[in-house]
N, C-alpha and C positions, 0 to 999 in steps of 0.2 A: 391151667392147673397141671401138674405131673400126670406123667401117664400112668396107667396098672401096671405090674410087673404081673410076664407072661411068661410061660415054659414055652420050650421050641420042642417043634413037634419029632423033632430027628430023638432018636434015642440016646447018641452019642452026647448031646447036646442038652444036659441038664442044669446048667450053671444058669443060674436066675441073673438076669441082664439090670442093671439097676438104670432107671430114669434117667432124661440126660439132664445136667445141671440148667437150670435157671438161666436164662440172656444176664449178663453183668452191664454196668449202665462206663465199662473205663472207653469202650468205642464213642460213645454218644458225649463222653467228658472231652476226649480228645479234638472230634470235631468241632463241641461249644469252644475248645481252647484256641485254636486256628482261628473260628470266626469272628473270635474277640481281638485277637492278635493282630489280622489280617485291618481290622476294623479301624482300632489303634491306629495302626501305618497309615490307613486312606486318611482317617481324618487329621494325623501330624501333617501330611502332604499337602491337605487340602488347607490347612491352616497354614503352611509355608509361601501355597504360590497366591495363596487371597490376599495374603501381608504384604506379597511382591508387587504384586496386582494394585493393589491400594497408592501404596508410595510410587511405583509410577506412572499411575494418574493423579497423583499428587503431583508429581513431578513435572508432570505433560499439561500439565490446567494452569499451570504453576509458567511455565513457559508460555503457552497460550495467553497469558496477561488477561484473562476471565475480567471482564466492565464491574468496576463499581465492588471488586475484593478485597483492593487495601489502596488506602491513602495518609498522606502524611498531613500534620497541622502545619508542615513547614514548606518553605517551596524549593524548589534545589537550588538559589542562591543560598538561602539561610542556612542548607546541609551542607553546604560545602561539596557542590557535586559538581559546581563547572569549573572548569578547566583544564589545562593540556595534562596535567598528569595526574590519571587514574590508572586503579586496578580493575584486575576481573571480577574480584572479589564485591567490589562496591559498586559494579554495573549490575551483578548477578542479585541482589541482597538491595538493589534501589530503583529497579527499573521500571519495575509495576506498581512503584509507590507515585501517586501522582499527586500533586499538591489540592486540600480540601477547598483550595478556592479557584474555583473554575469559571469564576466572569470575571477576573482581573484581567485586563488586556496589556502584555509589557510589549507588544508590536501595533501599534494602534492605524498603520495604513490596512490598504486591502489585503486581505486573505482568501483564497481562492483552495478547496480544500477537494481533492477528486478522490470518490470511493467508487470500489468497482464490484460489480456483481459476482467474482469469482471469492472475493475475500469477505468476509461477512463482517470482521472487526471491524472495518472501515465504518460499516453501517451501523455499527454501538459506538465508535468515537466521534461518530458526527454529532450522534446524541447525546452522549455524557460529554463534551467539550464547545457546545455550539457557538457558549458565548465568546469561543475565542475566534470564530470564525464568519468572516463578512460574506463571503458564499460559498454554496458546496455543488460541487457536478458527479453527479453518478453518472457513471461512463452504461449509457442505454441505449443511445439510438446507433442505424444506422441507413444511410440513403445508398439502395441497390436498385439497379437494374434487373426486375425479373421478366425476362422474353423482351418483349418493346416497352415495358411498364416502367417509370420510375416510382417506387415502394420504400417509405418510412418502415424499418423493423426495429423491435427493442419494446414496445410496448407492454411486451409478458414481464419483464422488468423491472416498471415502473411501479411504486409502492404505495399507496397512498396515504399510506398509514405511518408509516417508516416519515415522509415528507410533514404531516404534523407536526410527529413528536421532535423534529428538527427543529422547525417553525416555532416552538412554543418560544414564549416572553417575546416575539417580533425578530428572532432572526435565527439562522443568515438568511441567504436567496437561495432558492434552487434554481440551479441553471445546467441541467443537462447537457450532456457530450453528444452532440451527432460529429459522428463520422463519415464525409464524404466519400464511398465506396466509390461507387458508379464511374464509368468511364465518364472524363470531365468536358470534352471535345466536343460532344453533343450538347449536351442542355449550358454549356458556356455560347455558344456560338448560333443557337437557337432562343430569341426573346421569348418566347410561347415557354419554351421548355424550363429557363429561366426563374418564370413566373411560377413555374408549375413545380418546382423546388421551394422557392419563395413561401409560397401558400401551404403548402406539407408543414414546414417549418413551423411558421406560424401559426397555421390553425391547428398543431399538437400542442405549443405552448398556451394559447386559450382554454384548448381542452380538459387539458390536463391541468392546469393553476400553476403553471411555470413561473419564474420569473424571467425567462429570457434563454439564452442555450450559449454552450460553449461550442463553436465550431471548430470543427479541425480538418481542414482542407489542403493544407498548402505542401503537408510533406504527398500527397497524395498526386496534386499538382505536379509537382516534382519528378516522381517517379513515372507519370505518363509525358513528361516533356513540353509542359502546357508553360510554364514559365521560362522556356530560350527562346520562344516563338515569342518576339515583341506585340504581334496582334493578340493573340492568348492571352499572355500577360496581361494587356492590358485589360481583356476580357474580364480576367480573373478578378481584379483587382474596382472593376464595375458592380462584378456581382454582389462584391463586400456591402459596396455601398447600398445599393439598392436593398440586400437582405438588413442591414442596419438602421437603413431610416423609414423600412415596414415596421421593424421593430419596435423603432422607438414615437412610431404613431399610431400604433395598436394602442389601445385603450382598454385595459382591461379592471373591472371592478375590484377585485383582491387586490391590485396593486396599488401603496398609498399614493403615487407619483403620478401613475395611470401609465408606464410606460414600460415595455418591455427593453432586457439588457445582451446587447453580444458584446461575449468572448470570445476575442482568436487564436489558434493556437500557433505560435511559431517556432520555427526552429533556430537554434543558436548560428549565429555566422561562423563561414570557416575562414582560415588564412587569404584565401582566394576573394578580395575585395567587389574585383569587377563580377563575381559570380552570378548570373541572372536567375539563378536557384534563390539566391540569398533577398531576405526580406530586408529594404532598408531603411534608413532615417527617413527618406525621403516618401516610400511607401507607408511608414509609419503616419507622417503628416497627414499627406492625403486620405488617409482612414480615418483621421483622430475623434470626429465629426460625426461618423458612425460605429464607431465602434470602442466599448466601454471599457477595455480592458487584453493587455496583450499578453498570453500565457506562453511566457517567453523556457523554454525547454534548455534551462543550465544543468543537465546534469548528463551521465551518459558519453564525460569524455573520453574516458578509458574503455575498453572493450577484452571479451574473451583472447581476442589476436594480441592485441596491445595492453597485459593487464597494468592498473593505474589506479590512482585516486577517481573517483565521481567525477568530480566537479573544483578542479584548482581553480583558487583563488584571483589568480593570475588572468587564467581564464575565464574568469565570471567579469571580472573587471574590464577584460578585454569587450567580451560581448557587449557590455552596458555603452562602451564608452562609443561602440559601431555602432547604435540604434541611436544614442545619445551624445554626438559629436558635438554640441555647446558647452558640455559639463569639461568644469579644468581640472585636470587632474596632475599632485603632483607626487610625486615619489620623496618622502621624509628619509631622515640621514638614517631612524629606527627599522625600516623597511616598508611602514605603512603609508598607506596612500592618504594623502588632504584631498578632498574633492568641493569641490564648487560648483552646485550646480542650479542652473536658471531656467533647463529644459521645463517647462511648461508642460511636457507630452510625458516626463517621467511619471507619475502619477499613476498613468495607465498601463507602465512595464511592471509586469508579475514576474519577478524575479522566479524563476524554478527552483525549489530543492528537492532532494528527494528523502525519502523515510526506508527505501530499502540501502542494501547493501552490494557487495559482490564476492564472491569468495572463489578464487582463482587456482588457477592448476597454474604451477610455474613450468614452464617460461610460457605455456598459453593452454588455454583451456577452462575452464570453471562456469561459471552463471551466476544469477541473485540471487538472493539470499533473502527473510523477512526477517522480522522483529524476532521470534519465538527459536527459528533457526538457528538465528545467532548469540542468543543466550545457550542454547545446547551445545554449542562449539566453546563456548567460554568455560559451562561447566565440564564439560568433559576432557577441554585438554590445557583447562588453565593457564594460557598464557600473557605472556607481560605484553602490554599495549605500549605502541609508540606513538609517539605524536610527530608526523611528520612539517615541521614548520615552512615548507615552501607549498605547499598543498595546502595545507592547516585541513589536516585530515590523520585522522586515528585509526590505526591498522595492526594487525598482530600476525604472524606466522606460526604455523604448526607444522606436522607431514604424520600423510596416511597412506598406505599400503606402499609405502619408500617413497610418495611423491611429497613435493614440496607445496603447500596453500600458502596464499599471502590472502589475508581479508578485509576489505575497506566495508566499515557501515559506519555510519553517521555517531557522532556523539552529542552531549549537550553542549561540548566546547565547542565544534564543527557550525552546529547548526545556530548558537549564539555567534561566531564570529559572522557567519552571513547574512543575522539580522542586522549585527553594524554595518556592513556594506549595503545594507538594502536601505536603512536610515539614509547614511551619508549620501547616497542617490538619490533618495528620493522616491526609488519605487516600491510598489506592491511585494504580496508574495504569492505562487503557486506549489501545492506540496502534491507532488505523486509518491506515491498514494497514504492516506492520512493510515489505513489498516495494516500498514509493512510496517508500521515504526514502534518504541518502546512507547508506553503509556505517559512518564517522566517527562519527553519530548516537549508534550503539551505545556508544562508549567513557565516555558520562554516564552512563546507566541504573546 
């Protein structure tokens, strides 16, 4: 409340001092005004970068091809989605549309489909796609050397729950990847040690309710020199068998057949025929007997040094006809190949395609690329796709920070032209990896 008015005690000093005014509330209005203002602004901001934020992970989910978000009632013949000339516009706007009927099989030999632990999609299109697929390999295992020990790892990997919901309605097969790490010298040229491979092998696949393992040993082979050495060789080429007709005299309950299945993996031939690296018709034979299926690696011709298409045509053709020298093959005046073929053993060739891409630094440089990558290259620099017809492969250019990209990834027209040549063969197919590809992919198979 006001103070009393006082006289001062000086004499001079008789002017009555009056009360000091009342506190006014325009400081207390001013600072409410700032914190209302201030308020305003954060919450415009914060409403700008959540809308930002929103749309792209809309964006980014949207690219990711999220399982089981959009499907069409048609299949992409009916939409008019194969063939050599498309846009960006209608890869971007149809690629996560996958057709609603996923047990029709339009590829009815083997399909052989590897997902790998680093990509998780792989591991929801094996499920949401199964029936289009006769087996699947999860890349798990591998056989190391630790100290004097030979040691199966990969087991933390293994899923079991994941390998069900595969399995449900009776398919495909799981048949696991072991990689033959280990120095090969020793346990090839040691029967004890042999066995002692053998038996890993096997009694993981019991353990676990495999249906059998894909092995991949030969490019390994390779690189330690175990195949110029005619005794090695032939070492190597011993071990097939014997781990092949362990295999398929295991007897396991879960299997209707009671037998377990090997897959091998090989690598493509090069120009160099007499190459004693090179896997041949002849070694093909002699295996055929123990081993269910050969995961023949067409893709990978081109490289960062040498950028190129995947997998020319040319070259696929070539590969098949090296593993498959009975099939006649002849060149039509349209450019396409007639094939004839009698081979017996094709059946067992798993044609390779692959589901990623590459996206190139001109004149060298660049790396692969996956499904979701390569929809974010289409949207962001929108370019016209070419179809190159001696490859039969679909590629597009752009350039970023002045340099020039050329980029090959697979199409439906690509990977439709390679099941006709796998038809006209005869053989299988192998897809690395089922999780690098567009969801769309699936409605050929």
């Amino acid at each position: 409340m006001p103070r009393k008015r006082v006289k001062s005690s000086h004499a001079s000093d008789h002017t009555i001092h009056s009360a000091p005014k009342p506190p006014t509330h325009k400081h207390k209005s001013s600072t409410r005004f700032k914190f209302i203002f201030f308020a305003i602004i954060f919450i415009f901001i914060l409403f700008i970068v959540l809308t930002y934020h929103r749309q792209w992970r809309r964006q980014r989910d949207s690219a990711l091809s999220p399982v089981g978000e959009s499907h069409s009632e048609l299949s992409v013949y009916e939409r008019g989605l194969v063939g050599p000339h498309i846009s960006y516009e209608q890869v971007v706007a149809e690629a996560e549309r996958s057709w609603i009927n996923r047990t029709h099989r339009h590829f009815n030999a083997m399909v052989l489909a590897y997902v790998t632990p680093w990509n998780n999609k792989g591991y929801e299109m094996a499920k949401k796609f199964r029936a289009k697929l006769t087996h699947v390999s999860p890349v798990w295992y591998q056989l190391k050397r630790v100290g004097t020990e030979l040691q199966l790892l990969g087991r933390h990997d293994a899923d079991q729950q994941w390998i069900a919901e595969v399995r449900k309605d009776g398919h495909p097969m799981i048949l696991p990847r072991f990689l033959l790490e280990a120095s090969p010298v020793e346990f090839l040229t040691k029967k004890m040690q042999r066995k002692q491979v053998i038996d890993l092998i096997v009694s993981e696949c019991k353990n676990m309710g495999f249906d059998g393992v894909v092995l991949e040993a030969w490019s390994v082979w390779t690189a330690y020199g175990i195949l110029k050495d005619p005794r090695l060789r032939k070492m190597a080429l011993q071990f097939l068998e014997e781990l092949g007709s362990m295999l398929h005299t295991t007897k396991v309950e879960y299997r209707l057949d009671g037998n377990l299945e090997l897959v091998f993996v090989i690598s493509p031939p090069n120009s160099n025929q007499n190459d004693p690296d090179m896997i041949t018709a002849t070694d093909i034979a002699r295996l055929s007997n123990h081993v269910d299926g050969f995961s023949l690696m067409t893709y990978d011709f081109s490289s960062v040094y040498h950028p190129g298409p995947n997998a020319p045509l040319d070259w696929v053709h070539a590969c098949l006809h090296f593993l498959l020298p009975d099939t006649v093959v002849k060149q039509q005046v349209n450019g396409k190949m007639e094939i004839e073929t009698t081979d017996k053993l094709a059946g067992k060739i798993l044609m390779g395609i692959n589901f990623y891409g590459n996206n190139y630094v001109l004149p060298k440089g660049g790396g692969p690329i996956l499904g979701h990558e390569y929809l974010s290259l289409l949207r962001i620099n929108r370019p016209k796709l070419h179809w190159d017809n001696q490859s039969m492969e679909h590629y597009f250019d752009y350039e970023e920070h002045l340099k020039k990209h050329r980029v090959f990834y697979p199409s439906l027209e690509s990977i439709s032209v390679r099941l006709e040549v796998a038809r006209a063969w005869g053989v299988g197919l192998s897809i690395w990896e089922i999780g690098q590809g567009l969801d769309y992919f699936f409605d050929i198979l």
